[in-house]
C-alpha positions in Angstrom: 0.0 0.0 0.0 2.1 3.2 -0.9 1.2 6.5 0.9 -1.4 7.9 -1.0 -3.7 4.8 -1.0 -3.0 4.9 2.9 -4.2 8.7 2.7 -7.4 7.7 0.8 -8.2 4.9 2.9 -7.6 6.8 6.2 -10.0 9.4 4.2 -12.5 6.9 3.8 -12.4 5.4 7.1 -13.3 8.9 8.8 -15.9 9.3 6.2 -17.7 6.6 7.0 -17.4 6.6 10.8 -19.4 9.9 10.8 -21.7 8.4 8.2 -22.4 5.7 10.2 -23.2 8.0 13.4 -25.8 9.3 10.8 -27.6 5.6 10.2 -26.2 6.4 6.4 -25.1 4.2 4.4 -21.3 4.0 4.1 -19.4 5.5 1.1 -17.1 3.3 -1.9 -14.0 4.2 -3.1 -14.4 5.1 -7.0 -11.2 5.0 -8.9 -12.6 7.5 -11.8 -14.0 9.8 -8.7 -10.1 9.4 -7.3 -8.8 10.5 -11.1 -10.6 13.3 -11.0 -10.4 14.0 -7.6 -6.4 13.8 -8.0 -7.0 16.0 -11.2 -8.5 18.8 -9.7 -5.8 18.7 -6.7 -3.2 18.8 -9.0 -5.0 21.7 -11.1 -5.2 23.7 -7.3 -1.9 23.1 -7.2 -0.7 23.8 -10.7 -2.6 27.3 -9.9 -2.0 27.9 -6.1 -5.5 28.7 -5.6 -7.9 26.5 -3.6 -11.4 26.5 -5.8 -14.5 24.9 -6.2 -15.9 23.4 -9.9 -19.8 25.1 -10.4 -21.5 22.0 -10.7 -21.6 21.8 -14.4 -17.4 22.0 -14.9 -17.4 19.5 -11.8 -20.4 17.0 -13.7 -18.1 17.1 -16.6 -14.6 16.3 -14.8 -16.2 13.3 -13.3 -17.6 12.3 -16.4 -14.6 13.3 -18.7 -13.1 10.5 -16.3 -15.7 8.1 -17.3 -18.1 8.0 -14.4 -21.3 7.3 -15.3 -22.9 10.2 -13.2 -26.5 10.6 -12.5 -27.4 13.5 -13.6 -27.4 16.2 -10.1 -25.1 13.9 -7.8 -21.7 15.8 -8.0 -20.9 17.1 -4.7 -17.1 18.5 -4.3 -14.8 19.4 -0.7 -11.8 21.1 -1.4 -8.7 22.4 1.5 -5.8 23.9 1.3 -3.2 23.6 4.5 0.6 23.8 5.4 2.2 20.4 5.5 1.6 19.7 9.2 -2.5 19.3 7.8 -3.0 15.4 8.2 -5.8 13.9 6.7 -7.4 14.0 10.1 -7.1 17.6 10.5 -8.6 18.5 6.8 -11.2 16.0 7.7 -12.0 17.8 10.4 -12.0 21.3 8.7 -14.4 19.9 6.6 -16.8 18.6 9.4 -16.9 22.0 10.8 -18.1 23.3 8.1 -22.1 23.4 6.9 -21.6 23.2 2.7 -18.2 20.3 3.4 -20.6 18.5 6.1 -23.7 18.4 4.1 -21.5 17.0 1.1 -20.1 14.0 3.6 -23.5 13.5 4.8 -25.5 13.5 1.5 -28.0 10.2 1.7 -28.0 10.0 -2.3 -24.0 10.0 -2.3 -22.6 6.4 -2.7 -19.0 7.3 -4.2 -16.1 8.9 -3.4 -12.6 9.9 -4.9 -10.2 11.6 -3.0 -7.1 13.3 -4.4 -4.2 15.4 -2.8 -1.0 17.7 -4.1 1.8 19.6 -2.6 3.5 22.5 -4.2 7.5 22.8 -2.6 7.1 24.8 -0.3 4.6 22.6 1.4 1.6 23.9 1.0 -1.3 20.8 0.1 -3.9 20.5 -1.9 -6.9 18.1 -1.2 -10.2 17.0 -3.1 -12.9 15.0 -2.3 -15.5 14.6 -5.4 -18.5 12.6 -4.6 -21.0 11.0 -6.6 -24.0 8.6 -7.7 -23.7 6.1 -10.5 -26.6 5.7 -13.0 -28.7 2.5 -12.7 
């Protein structure tokens, strides 16, 4: 397991403990969600700004990466933090906050990608795109 898949699993694991404290239903790793997941945090990088897709752009990353999306399901956290930020802190930034905690909570939400970049001077990155599958 190299770092990253440690990251995503940790990731995961939190996600799903607070799910489960919610009686919801818990989440799946997606490996196109974690493409473009790892797209956009390389993009944030790339462009040392933290931002958010409008639903549209963010519909068509997950779909570019050949998700099959049902149509209104993309739902997006993005952080930015120094490098002492541990995937339990940004999780936590996240849960403190109404629009990231209504994405982690979202009943119709089954998938999840996650996806993180530093720049040198250790500044990260980190995505989080969640979706539905058709069908």
């Amino acid at each position: 397991m190299t770092q990253t898949d440690g990251m995503m699993q940790q990731m995961l694991k939190l996600h799903n403990e607070e799910r489960k404290k919610h009686n919801l239903h818990p989440l799946s790793l997606h490996p196109k969600l974690q493409q473009a997941a790892q797209k956009h945090a390389l993009y944030m990088r790339e462009h040392h700004i933290l931002t958010h897709k409008d639903d549209q752009k963010l519909a068509s990353r997950i779909t570019d990466e050949g998700y099959p999306l049902a149509k209104g399901t993309q739902r997006e956290n993005a952080a930015k933090g120094a490098t002492e930020e541990t995937t339990d802190n940004v999780f936590h930034v996240w849960l403190n906050s109404a629009d990231h905690m209504k994405n982690i909570l979202d009943k119709d939400i089954h998938d999840v990608g996650f996806g993180r970049a530093s720049e040198p001077s250790g500044t990260w990155y980190w995505c989080a795109d969640f979706a539905k599958a058709q069908g």
